[in-house]
N, C-alpha and C positions, 0 to 999 in steps of 0.2 A: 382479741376479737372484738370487734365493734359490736357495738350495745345501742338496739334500735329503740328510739326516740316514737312512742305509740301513743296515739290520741286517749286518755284514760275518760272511762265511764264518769260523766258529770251529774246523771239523775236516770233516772227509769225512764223517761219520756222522751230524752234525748237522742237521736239518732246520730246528730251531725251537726258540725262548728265550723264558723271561720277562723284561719290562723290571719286574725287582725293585724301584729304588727310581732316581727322579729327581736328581741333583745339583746341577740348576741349575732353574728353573722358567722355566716358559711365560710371556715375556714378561722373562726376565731378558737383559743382555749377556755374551756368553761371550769369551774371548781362546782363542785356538789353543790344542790343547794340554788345555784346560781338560776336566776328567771331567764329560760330561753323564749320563750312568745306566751303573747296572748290566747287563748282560745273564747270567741265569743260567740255563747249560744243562742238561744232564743228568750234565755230565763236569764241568764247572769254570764260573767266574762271571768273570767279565770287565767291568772299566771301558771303556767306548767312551769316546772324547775327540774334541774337537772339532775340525774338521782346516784351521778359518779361524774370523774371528773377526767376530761379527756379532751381532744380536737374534734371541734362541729363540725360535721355536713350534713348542710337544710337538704331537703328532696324534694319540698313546693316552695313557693313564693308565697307573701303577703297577700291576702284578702281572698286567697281559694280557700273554695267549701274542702272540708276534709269529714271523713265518718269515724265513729267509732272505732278504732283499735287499729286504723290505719296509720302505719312506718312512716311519720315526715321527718325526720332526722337521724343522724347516727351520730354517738359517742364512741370515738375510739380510746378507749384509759392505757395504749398500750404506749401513749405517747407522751412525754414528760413537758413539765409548762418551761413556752422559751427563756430562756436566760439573758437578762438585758447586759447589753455591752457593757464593756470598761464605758468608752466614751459616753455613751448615752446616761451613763451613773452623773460622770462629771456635768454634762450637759443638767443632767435634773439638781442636781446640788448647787449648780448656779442662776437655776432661773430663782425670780424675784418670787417671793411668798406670796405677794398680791395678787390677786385672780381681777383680771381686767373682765370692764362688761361683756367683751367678744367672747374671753373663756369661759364667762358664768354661762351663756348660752350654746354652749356643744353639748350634744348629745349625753355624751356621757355625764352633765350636770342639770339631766332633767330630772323632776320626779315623778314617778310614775306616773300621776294624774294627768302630768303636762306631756313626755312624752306621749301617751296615746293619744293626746287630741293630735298633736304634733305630724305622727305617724299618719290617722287618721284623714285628713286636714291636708294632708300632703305641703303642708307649711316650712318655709326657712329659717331656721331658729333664729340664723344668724342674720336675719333683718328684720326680728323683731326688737325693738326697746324690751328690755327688762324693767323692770319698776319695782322689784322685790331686793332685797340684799344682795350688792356688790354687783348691781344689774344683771340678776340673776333672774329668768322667765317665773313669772305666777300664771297657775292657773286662770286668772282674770288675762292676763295678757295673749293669751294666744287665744282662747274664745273670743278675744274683741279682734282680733289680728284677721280669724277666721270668717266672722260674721261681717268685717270690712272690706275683707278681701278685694269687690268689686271694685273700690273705692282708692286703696291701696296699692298703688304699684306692686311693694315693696312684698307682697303677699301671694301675687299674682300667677299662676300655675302657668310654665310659660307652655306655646304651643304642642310641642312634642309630648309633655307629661299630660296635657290633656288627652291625646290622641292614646297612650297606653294607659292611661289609669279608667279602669270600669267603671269605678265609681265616683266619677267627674267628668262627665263627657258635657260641654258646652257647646251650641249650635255655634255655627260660623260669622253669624252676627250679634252673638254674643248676649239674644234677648232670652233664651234659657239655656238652664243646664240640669241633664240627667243626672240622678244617682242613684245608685244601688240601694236598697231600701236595705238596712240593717237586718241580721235576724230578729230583735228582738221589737224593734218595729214592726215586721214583717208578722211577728207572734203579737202584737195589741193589737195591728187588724184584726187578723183571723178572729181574735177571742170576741172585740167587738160585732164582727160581725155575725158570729157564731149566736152570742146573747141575743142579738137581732132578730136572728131568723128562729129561735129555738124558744125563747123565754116569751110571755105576753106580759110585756115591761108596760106598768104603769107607775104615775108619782104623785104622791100627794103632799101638799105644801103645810107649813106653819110659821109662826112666829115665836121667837123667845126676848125676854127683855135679860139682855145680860150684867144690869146691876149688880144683884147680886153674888154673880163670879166674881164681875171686876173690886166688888168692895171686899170677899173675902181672901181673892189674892192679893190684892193691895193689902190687906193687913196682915196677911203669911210667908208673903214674900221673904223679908229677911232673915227672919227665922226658918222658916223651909231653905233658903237655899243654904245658911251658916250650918246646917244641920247635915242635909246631904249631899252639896257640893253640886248641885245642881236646879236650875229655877223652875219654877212653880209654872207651867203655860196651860192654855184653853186645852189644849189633846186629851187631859189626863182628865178634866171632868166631861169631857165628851166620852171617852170611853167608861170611864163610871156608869156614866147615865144614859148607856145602849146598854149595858149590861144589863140592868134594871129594867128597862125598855124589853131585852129579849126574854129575861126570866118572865114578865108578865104578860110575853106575847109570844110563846116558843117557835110558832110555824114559821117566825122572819131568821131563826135560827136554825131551819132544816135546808133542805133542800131535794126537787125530786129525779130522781133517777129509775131511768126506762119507764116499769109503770109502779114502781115503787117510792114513799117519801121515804125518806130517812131524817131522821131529829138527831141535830145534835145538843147532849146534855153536857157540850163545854164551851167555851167562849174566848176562841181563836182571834181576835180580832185584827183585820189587815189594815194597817194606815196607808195610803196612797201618797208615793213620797216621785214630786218630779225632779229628774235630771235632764241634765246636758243630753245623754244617751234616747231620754224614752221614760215614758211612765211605768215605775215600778212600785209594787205591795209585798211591802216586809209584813210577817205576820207577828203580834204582840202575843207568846202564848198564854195560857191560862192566864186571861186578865180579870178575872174576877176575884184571883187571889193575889192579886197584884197591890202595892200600897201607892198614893200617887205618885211616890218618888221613885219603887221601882218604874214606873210605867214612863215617865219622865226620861228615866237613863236610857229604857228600853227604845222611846220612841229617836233621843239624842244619835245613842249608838247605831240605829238604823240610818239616818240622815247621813252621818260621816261614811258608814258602807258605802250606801247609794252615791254620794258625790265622787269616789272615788274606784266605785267599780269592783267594791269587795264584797258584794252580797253571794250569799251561796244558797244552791239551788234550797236547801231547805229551810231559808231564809223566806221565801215566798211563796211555800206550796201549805195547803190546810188549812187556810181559814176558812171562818165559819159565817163572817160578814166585816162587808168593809167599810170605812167612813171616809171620806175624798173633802182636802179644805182646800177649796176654791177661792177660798174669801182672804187666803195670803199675797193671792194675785189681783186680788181687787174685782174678782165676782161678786155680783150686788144677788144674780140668783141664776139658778141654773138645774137640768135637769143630770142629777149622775147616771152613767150607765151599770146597769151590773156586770159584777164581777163573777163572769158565768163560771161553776153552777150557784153559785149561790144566792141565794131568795131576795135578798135586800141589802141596800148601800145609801148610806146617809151621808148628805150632801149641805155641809155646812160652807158660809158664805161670810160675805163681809159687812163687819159690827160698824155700825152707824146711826148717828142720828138723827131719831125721828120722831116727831109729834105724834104720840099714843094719849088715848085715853084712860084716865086713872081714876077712879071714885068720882068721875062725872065732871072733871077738871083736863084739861088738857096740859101735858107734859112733855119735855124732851128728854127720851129714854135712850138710852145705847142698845140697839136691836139688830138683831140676826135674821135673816131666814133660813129653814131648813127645809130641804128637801128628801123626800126618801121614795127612792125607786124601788121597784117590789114585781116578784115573779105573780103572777095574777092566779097561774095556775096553781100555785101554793098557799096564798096569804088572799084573804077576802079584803075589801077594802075596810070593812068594819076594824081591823085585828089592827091593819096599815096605819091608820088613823090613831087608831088604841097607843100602839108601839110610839108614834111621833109626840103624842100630847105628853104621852110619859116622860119621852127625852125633855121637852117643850119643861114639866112639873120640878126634873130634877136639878136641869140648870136655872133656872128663878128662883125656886128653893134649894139652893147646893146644901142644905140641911138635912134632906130627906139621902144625899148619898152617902156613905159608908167615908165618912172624914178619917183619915191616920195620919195626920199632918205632927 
């Protein structure tokens, strides 16, 4: 009896996903285990796999909405996997071991990162350049492949797949083109625009001289990283010293709901991590009890999630404040939004030098700005200001935070 293939529950919040991109096709044999599609929600993208092993048949196509515990495929197990011919044995025992560039680029030699832009992108594997092993696609290759496209023949969506693809429809002269707005784009609007109309967002500025960081990672660096296997970066004394910032300013650590505040007494902290896809926040949990090396691995292992689309929904729900570094992309300064509901978001920037004054001498310092936007209805400006000097105290003095190096 066929065994239906049903959209499983991804979060509480969740009603409904796109089936992004197929991994096995209608009519193929799948083993247990095996990734039949993607489902991509509003929050995070998820491989479904197959939970027996039998002959596929899809029920939808690529990039339709689908809901919660809706039938898109059937496994039938009553059916045994084909048996490849005599010939076809010899045929395989005589191709050459070499995998030429054309082979490294089918389908079935992509990886998963690469296939989904691939699928997404509506891209030809097979007239991209590989630049990886054995001309074998990288991720870098087919995001340039994607973003050249116009430029590129060889990339070029011909007329027909424009006219059926939803999410690429180009005008007739070819000066724009529609698409389909992601769901999880689709969900940073809304949230943006939600903070907007809901929070009375204001931000107030400072300055930090970041010497002091840079001289005592420079001197821990080898030893920190010979130790835990992983390097010593700016995140982990940012989050130290919000920490310290929240304990001595708790209201940037609550947030209000209906006509209630709620405080919270832990410190969830969300880092703002961009991809290819959309801005995502993985959350650091209990980082107060965190050492800077766990918080290092922490922040490391979220990064490789987020590039490749492995985050899960309870990867980014509950924090309790977030910090967004702008200053890797070469923001000099900027205002963050919040990350509604939460009360406040610190908004670090790019370290530069600049002539400060020092004991009545003029000097060239390595300086930051930070920013911290703050619900008004929650957090007085007096508290805002409080909370920022603090951060401002503990990176110039990285003394004053809790060192386990």
């Amino acid at each position: 009896m066929p065994i239906e293939v049903k959209i499983p529950a991804v979060g509480e919040s969740i009603s409904s996903g796109i089936v992004s991109v197929w991994h096995k096709k209608s009519g193929d044999y799948v083993n247990a285990g095996d990734a039949l599609f993607t489902l991509e929600t509003d929050k995070v993208s998820t491989e479904i796999v197959a939970e027996k092993s039998g002959l596929l048949e899809t029920n939808v196509p690529e990039g339709q909405e689908v809901k919660i515990g809706e039938v898109v495929a059937t496994i039938d197990d009553s059916k045994a996997p084909p048996k490849t011919a005599p010939t076809e044995k010899k045929a395989a025992t005589a191709k050459p071991a070499v995998t030429t560039p054309q082979e490294s680029t089918s389908g079935d030699a992509l990886s998963p990162a690469v296939r989904r832009i691939v699928e997404e992108e509506k891209l030809e594997p097979a007239k991209i350049s590989g630049t990886g092993k054995g001309g074998r696609l990288t991720k870098g290759d087919v995001l340039a492949a994607a973003e050249h496209r116009g430029a590129d023949a060889n990339v070029q969506l011909t007329s027909e797949e424009k006219i059926d693809n939803r999410q690429d429809r180009q005008s007739q002269d070819g000066r724009i083109t529609r698409k389909k707005m992601s769901p999880l784009r689709r969900k940073i609007a809304a949230q943006l625009v939600m903070a907007q109309h809901t929070a009375a967002i204001l931000t107030t500025f400072n300055e930090c001289d970041m010497s002091g960081v840079q001289k005592l990672r420079g001197e821990s660096q080898e030893a920190f990283t010979k130790k835990n296997g992983v390097k010593l970066g700016f995140m982990s004394f940012f989050i130290k010293a919000t920490v310290e910032a929240l304990k001595a300013v708790p209201p940037i650590n609550g947030r209000i709901e209906g006509e209630d505040f709620i405080q919270n007494n832990f410190y969830d902290i969300g880092v703002a991590v961009g991809t290819e896809r959309g801005l995502v926040v993985p959350v650091v949990r209990d980082a107060d009890k965190k050492s800077f090396a766990e918080l290092e691995r922490a922040i490391a292992d979220y990064a490789v999630k987020a590039r490749e689309g492995k985050l899960k929904i309870e990867d980014l729900t509950g924090g309790t404040f977030t910090i967004s570094n702008g200053g890797v992309y070469g923001s000099l300064m900027g205002t963050p939004i919040l990350n509604f509901p939460q009360s406040g978001i610190l908004g670090m920037h790019k370290i530069m030098d600049r002539p400060v004054a020092i004991g009545g001498k003029v000097e060239v310092r390595p300086m930051m700005y930070l920013a911290l936007s703050y619900d008004h209805r929650a957090v007085d400006g007096k508290e805002a200001v409080t909370f920022l000097v603090k951060v401002k105290e503990c990176i110039e003095d990285p003394k004053k935070l809790p060192l386990d190096f």
